[in-house]
Biopython code that builds the backbone (N, CA, C, O; Angstrom):
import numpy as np
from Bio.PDB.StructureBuilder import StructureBuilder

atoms = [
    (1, "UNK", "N", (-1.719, 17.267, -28.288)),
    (1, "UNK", "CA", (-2.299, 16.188, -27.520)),
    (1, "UNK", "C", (-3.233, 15.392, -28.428)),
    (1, "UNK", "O", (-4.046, 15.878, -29.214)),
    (2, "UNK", "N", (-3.050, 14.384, -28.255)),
    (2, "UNK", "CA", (-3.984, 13.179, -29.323)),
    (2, "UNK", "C", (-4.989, 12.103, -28.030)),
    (2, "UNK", "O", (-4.552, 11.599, -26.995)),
    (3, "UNK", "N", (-6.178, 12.051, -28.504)),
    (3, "UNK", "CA", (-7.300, 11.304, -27.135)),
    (3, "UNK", "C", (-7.775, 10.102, -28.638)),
    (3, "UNK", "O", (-7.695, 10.336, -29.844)),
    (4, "UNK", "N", (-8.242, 8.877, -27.942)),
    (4, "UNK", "CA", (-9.254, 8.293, -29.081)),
    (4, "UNK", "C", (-10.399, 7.853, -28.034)),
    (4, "UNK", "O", (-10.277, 7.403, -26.895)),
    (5, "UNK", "N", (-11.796, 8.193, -28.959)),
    (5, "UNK", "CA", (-12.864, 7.971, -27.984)),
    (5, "UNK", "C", (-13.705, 6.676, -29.038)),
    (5, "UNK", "O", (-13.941, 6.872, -30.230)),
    (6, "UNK", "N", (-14.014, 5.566, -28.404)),
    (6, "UNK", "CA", (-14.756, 4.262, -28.925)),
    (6, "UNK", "C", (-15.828, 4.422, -28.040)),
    (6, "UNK", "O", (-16.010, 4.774, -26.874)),
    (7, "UNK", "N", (-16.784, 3.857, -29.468)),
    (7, "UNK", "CA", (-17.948, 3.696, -28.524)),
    (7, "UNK", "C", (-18.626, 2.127, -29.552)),
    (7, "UNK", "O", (-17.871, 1.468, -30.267)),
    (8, "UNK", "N", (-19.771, 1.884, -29.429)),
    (8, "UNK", "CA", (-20.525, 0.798, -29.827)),
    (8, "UNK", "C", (-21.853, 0.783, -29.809)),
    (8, "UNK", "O", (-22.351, 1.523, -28.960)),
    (9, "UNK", "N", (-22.849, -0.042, -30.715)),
    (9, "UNK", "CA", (-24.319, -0.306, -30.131)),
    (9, "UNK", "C", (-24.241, -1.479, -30.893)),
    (9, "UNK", "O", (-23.510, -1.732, -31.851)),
    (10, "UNK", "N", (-25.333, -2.349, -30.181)),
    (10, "UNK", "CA", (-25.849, -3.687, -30.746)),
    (10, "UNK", "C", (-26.716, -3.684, -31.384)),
    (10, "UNK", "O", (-27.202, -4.787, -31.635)),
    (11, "UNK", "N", (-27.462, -2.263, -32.071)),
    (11, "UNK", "CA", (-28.784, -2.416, -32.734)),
    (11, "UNK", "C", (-27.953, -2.616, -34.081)),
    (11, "UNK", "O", (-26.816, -2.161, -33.962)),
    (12, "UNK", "N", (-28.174, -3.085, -35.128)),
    (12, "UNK", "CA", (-27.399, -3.649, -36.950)),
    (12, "UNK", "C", (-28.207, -2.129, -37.205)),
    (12, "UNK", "O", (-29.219, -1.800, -36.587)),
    (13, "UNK", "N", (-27.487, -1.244, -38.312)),
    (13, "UNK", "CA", (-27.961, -0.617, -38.805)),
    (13, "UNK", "C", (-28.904, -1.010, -40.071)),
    (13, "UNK", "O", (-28.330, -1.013, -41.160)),
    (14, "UNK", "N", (-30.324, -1.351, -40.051)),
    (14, "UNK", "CA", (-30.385, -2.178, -41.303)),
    (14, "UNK", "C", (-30.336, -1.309, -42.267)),
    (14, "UNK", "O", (-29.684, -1.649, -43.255)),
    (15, "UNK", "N", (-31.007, 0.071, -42.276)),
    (15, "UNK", "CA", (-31.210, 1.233, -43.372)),
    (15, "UNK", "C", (-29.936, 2.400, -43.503)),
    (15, "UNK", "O", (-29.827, 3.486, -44.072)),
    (16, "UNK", "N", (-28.999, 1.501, -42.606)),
    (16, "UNK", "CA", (-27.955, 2.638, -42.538)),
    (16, "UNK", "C", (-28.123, 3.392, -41.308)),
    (16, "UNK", "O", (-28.880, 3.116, -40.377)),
    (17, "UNK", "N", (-27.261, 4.461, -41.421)),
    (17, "UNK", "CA", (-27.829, 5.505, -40.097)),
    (17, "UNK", "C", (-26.462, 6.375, -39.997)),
    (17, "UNK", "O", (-25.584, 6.452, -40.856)),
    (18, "UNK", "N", (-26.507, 6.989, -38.769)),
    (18, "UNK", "CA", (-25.348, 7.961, -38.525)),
    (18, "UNK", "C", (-24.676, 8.182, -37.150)),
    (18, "UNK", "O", (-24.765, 7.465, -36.153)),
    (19, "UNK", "N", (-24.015, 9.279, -37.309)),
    (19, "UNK", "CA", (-23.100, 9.720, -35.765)),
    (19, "UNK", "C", (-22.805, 11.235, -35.766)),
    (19, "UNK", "O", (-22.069, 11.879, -36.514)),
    (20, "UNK", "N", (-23.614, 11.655, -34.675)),
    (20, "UNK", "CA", (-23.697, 13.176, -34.393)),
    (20, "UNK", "C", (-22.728, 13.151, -33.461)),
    (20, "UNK", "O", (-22.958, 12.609, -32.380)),
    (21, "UNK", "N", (-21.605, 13.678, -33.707)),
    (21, "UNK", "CA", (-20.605, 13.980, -32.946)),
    (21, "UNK", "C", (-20.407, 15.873, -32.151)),
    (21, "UNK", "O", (-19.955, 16.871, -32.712)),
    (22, "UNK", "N", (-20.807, 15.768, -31.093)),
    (22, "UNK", "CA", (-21.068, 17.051, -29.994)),
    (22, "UNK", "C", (-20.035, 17.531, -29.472)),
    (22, "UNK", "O", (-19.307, 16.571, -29.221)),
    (23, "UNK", "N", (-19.441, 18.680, -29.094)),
    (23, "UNK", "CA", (-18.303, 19.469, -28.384)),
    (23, "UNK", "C", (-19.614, 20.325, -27.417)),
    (23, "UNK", "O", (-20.385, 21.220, -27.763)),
    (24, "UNK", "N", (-19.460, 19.642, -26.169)),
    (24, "UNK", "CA", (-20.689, 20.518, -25.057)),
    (24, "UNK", "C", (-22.068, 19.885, -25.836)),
    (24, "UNK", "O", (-22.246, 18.762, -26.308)),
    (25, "UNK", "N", (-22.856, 20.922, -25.781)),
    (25, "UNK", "CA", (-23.961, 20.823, -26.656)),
    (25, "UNK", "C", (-24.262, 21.109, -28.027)),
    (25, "UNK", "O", (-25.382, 21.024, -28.530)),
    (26, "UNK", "N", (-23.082, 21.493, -28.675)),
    (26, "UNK", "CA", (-23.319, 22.105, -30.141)),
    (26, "UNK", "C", (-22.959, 21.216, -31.448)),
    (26, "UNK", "O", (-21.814, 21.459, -31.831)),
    (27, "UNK", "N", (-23.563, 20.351, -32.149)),
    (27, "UNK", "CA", (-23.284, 19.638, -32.713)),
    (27, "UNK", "C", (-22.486, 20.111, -34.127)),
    (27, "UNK", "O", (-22.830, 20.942, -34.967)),
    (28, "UNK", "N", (-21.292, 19.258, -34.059)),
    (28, "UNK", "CA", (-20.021, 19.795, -34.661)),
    (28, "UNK", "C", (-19.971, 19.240, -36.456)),
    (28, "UNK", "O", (-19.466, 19.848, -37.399)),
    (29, "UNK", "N", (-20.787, 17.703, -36.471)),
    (29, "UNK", "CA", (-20.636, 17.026, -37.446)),
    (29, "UNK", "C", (-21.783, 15.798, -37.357)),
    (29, "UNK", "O", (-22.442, 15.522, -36.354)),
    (30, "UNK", "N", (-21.849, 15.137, -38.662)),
    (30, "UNK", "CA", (-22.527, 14.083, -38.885)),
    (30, "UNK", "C", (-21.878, 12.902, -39.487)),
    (30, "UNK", "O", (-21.194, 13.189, -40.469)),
    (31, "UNK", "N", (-21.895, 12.111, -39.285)),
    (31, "UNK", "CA", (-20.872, 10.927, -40.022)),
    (31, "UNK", "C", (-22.010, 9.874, -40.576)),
    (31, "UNK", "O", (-22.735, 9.319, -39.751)),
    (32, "UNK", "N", (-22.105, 9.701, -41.474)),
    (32, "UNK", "CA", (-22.640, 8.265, -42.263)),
    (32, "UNK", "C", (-22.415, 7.093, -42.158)),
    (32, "UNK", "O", (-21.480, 6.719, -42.866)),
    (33, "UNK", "N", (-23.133, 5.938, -41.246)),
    (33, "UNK", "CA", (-22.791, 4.578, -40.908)),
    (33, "UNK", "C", (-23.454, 4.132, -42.150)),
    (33, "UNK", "O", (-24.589, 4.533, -42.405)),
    (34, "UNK", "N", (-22.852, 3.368, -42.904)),
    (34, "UNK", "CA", (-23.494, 2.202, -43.506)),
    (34, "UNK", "C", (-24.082, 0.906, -43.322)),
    (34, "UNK", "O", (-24.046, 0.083, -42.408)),
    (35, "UNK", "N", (-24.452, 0.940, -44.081)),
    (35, "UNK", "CA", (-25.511, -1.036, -44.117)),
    (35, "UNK", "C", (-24.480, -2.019, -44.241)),
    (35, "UNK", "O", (-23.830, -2.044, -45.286)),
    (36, "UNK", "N", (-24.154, -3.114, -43.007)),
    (36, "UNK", "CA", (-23.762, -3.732, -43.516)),
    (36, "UNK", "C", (-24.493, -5.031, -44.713)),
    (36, "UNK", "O", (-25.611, -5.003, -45.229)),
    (37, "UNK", "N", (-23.588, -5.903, -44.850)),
    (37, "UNK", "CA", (-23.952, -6.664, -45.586)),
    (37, "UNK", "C", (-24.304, -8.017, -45.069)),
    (37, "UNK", "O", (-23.638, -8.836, -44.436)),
    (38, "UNK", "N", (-25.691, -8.034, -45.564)),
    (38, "UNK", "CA", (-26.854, -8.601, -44.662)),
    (38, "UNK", "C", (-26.666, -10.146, -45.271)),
    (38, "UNK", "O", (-27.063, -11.085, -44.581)),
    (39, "UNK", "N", (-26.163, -10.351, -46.341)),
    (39, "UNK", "CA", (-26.554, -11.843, -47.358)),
    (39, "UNK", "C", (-25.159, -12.837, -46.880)),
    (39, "UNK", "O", (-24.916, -14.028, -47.076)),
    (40, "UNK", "N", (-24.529, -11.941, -46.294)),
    (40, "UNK", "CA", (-23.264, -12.600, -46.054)),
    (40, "UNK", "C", (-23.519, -13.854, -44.741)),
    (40, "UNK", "O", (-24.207, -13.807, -43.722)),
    (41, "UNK", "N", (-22.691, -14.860, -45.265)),
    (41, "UNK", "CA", (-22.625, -15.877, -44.206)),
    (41, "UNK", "C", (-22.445, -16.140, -42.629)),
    (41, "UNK", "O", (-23.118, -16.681, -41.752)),
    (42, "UNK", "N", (-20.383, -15.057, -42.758)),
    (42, "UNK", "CA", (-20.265, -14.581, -41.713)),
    (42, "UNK", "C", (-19.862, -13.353, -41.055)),
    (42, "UNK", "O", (-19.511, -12.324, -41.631)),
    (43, "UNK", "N", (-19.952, -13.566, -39.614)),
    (43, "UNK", "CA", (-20.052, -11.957, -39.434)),
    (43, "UNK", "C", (-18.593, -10.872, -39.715)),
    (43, "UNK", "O", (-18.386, -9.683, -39.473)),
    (44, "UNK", "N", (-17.779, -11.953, -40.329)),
    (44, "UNK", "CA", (-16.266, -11.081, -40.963)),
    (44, "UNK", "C", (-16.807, -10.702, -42.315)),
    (44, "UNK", "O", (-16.407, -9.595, -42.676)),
    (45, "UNK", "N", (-17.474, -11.211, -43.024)),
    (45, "UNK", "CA", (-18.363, -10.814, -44.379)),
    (45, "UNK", "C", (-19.590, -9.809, -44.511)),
    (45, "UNK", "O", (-19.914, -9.441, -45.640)),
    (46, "UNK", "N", (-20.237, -9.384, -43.470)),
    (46, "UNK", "CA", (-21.055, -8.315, -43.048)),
    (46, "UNK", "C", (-20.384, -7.495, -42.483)),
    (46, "UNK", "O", (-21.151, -7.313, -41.538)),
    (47, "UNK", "N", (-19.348, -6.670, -42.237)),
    (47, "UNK", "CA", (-18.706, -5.686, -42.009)),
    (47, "UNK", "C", (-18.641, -4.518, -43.137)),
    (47, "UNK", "O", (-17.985, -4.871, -44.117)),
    (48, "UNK", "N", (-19.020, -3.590, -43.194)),
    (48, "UNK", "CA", (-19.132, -2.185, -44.155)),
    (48, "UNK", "C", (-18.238, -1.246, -43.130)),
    (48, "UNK", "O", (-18.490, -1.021, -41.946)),
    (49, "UNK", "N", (-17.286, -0.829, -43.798)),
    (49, "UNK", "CA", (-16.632, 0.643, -43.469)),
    (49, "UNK", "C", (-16.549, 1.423, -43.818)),
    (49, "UNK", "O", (-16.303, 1.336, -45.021)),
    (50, "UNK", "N", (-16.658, 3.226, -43.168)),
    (50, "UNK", "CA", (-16.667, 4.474, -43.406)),
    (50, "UNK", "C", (-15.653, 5.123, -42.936)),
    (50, "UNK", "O", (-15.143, 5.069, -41.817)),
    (51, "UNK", "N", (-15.388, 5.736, -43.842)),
    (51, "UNK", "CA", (-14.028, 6.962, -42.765)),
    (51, "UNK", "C", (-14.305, 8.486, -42.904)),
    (51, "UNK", "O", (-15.022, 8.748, -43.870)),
    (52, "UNK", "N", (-13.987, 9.329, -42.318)),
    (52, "UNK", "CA", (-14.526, 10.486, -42.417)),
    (52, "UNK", "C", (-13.153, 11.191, -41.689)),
    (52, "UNK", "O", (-12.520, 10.409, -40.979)),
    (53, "UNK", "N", (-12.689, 12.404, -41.774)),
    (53, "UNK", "CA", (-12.046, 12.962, -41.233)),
    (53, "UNK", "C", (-12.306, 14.732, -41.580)),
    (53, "UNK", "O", (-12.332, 15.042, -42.771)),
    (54, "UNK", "N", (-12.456, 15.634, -40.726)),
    (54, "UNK", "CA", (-13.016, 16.920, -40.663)),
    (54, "UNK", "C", (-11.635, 17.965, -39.560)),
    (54, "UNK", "O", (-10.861, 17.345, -38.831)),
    (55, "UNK", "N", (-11.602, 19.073, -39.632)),
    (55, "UNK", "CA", (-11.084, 19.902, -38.707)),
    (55, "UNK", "C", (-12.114, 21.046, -38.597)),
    (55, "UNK", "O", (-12.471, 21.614, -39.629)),
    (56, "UNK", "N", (-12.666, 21.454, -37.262)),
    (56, "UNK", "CA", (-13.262, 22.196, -36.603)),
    (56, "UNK", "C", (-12.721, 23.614, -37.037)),
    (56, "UNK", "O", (-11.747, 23.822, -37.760)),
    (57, "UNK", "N", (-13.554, 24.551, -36.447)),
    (57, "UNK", "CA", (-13.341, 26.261, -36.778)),
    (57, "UNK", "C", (-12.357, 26.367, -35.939)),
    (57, "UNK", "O", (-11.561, 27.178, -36.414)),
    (58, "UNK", "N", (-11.830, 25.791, -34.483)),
    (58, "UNK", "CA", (-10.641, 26.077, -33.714)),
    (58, "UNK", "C", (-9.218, 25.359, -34.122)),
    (58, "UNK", "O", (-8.170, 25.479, -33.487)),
    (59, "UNK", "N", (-9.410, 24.584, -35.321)),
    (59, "UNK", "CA", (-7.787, 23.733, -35.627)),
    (59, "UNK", "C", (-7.817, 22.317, -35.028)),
    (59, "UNK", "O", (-6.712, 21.776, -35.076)),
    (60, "UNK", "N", (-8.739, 21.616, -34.509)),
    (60, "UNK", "CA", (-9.143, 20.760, -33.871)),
    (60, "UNK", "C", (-9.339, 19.509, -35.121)),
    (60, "UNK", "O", (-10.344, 19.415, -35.825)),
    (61, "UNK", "N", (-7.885, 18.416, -35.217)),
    (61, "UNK", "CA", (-8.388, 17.544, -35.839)),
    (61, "UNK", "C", (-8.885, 16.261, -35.952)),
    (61, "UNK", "O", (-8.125, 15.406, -35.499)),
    (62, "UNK", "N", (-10.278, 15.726, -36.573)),
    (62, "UNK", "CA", (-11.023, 14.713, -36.059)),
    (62, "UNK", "C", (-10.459, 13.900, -37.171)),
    (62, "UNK", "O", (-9.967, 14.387, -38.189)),
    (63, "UNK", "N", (-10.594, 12.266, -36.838)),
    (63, "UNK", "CA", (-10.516, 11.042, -37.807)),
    (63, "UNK", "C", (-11.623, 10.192, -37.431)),
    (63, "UNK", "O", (-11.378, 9.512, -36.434)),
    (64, "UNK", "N", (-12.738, 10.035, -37.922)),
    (64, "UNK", "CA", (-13.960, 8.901, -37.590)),
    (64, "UNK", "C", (-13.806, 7.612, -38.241)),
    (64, "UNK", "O", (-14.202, 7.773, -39.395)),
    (65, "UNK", "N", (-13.372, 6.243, -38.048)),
    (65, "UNK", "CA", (-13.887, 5.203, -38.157)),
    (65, "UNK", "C", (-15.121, 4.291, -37.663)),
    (65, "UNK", "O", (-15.339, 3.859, -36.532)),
    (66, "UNK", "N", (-15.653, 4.175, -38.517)),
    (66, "UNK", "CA", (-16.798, 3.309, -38.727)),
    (66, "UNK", "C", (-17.027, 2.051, -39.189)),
    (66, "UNK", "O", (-16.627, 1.607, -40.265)),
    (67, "UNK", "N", (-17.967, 1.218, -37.999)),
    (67, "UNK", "CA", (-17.719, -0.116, -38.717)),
    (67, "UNK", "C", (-19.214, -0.732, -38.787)),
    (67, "UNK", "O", (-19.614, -0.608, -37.630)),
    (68, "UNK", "N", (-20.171, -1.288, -39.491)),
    (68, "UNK", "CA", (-21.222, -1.793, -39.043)),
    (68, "UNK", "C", (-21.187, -3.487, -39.543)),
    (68, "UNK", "O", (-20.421, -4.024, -40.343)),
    (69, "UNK", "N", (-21.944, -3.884, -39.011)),
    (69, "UNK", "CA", (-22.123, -5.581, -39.518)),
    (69, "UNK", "C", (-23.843, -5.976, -39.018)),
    (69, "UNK", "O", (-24.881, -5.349, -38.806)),
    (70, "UNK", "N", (-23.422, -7.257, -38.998)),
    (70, "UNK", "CA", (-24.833, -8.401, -38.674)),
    (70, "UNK", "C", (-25.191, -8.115, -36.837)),
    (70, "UNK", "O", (-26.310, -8.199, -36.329)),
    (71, "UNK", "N", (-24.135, -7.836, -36.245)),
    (71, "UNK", "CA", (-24.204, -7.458, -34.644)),
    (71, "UNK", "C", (-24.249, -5.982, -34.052)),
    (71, "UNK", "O", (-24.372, -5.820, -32.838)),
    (72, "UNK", "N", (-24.145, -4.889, -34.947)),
    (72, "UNK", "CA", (-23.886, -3.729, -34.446)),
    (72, "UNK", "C", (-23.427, -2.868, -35.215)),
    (72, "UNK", "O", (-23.585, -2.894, -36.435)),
    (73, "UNK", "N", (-22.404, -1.448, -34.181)),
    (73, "UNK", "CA", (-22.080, -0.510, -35.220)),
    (73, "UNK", "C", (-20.552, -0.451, -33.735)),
    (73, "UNK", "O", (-20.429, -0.499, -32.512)),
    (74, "UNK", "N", (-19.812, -0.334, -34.863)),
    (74, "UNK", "CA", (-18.540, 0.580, -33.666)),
    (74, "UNK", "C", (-17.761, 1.546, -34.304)),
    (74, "UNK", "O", (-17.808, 1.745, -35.518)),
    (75, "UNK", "N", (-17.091, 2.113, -33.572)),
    (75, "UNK", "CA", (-16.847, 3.314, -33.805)),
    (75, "UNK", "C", (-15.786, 3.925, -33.234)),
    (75, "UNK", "O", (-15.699, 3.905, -32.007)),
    (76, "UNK", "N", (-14.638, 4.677, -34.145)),
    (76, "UNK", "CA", (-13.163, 5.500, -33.008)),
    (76, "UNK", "C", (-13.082, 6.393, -33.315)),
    (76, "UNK", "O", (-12.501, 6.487, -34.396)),
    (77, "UNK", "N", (-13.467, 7.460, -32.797)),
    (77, "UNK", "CA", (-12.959, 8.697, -33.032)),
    (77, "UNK", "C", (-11.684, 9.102, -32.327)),
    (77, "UNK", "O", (-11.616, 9.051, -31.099)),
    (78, "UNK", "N", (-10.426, 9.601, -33.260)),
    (78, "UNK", "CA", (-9.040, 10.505, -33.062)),
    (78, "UNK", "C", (-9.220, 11.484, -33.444)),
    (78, "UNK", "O", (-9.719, 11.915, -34.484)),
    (79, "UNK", "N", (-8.592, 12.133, -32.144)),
    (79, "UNK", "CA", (-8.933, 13.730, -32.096)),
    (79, "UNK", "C", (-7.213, 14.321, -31.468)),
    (79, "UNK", "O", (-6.540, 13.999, -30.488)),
    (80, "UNK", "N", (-7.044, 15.108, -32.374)),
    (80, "UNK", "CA", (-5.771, 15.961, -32.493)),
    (80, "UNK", "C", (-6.117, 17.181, -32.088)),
    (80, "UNK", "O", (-6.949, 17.780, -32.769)),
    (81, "UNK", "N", (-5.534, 17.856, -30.834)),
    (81, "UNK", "CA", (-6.079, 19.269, -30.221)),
    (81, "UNK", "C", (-5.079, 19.606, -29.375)),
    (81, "UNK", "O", (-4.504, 18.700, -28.772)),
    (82, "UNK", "N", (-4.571, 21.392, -29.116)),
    (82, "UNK", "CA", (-3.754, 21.961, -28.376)),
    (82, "UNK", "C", (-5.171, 21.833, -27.074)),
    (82, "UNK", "O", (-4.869, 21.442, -25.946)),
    (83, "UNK", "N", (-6.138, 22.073, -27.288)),
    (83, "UNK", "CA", (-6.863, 21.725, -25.984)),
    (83, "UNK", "C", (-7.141, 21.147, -24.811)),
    (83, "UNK", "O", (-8.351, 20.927, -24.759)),
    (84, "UNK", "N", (-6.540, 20.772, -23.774)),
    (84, "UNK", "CA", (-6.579, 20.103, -22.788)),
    (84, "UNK", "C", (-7.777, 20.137, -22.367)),
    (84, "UNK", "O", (-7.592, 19.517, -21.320)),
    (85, "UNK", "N", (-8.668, 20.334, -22.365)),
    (85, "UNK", "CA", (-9.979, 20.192, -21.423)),
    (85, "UNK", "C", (-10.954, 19.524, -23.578)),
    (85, "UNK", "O", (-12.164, 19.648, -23.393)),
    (86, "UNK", "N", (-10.857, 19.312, -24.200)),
    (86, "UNK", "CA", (-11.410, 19.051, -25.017)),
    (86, "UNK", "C", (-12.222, 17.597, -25.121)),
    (86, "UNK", "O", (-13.215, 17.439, -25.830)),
    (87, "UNK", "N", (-11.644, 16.602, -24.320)),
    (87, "UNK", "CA", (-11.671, 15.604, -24.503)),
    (87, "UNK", "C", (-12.809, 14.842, -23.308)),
    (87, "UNK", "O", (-13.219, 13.682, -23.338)),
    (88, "UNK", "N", (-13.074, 15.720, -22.478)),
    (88, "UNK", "CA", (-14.448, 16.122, -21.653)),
    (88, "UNK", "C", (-15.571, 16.746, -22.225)),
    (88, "UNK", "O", (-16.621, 16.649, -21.591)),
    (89, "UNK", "N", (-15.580, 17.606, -23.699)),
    (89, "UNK", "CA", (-16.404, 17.772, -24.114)),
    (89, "UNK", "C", (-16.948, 17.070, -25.118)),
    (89, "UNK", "O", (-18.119, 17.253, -25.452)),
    (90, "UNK", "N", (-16.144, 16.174, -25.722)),
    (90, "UNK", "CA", (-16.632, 15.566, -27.108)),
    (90, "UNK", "C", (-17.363, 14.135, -26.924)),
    (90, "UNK", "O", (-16.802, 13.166, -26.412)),
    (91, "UNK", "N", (-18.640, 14.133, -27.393)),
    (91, "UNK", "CA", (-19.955, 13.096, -27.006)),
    (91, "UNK", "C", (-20.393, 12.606, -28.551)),
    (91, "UNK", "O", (-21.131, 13.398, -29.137)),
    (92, "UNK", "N", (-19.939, 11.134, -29.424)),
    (92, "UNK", "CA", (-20.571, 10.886, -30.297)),
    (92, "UNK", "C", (-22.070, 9.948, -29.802)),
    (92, "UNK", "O", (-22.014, 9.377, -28.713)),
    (93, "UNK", "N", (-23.598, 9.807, -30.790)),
    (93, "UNK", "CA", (-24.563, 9.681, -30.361)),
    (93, "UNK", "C", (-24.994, 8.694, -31.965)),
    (93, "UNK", "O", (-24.986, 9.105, -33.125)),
    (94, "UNK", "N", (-25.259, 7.623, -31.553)),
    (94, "UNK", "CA", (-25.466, 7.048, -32.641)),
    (94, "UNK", "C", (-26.968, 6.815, -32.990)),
    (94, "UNK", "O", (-27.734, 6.218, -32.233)),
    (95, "UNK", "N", (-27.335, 7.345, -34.228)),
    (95, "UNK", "CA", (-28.817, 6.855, -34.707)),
    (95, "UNK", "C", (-29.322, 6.159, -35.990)),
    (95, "UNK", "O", (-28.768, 6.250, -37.085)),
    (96, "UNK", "N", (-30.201, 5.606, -35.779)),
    (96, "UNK", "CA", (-30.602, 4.425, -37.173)),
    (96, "UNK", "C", (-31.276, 4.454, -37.531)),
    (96, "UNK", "O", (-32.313, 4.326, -36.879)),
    (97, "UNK", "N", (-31.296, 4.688, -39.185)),
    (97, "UNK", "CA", (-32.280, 5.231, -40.279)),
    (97, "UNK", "C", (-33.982, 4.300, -39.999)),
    (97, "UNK", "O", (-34.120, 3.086, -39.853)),
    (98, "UNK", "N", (-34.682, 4.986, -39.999)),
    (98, "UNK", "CA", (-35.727, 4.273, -39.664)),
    (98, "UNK", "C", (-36.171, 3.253, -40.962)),
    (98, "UNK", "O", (-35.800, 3.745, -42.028)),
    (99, "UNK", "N", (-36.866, 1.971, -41.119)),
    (99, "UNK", "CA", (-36.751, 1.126, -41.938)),
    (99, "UNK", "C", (-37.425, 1.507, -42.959)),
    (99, "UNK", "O", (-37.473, 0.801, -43.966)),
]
sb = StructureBuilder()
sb.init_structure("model")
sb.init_model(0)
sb.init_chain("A")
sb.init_seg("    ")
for serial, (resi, resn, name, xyz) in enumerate(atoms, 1):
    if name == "N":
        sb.init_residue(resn, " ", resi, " ")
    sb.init_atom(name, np.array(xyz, "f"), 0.0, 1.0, " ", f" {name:<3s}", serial, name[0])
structure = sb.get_structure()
């Protein structure tokens, strides 16, 4: 079974920042948002991307895309799992490096 979970915020990461990605309450991983690029004109030119991809202690496989710019941060996580109830537990939480 394959789920993709998007999420978003409007705060710009200016110092960078991250994504604590949760199964229940136990935090599984950390992902690295980058800075976008601030000097740029437009907001197709302030876009920075990250990719990350991890498999869990149960065989559970994750793919994180990351996007930040001049407006925000977004974000898709694909998740590959024999788990049917998995996709009720998984909560990414986005935070930004303080300046």
């Amino acid at each position: 079974m394959k789920f993709t979970l998007e999420g978003n915020d409007c705060m710009p990461p200016i110092s960078g920042g991250y994504l604590l990605i949760y199964r229940g309450s136990e935090e599984i991983t950390v992902v690295s948002v980058p800075s976008p690029n601030f000097t740029a004109d437009r907001y197709r030119d302030s876009v920075s991307e990250n990719y990350d991809s991890f498999e869990d202690e149960k065989g559970n496989e994750f793919n994180i895309n990351v996007w930040s710019s001049n407006v925000g941060v977004d974000w898709t996580l694909d998740v590959e799992t024999e788990d049917d109830t998995l996709e009720e537990q998984i909560r990414v939480e986005y935070h930004a490096n303080e300046f």
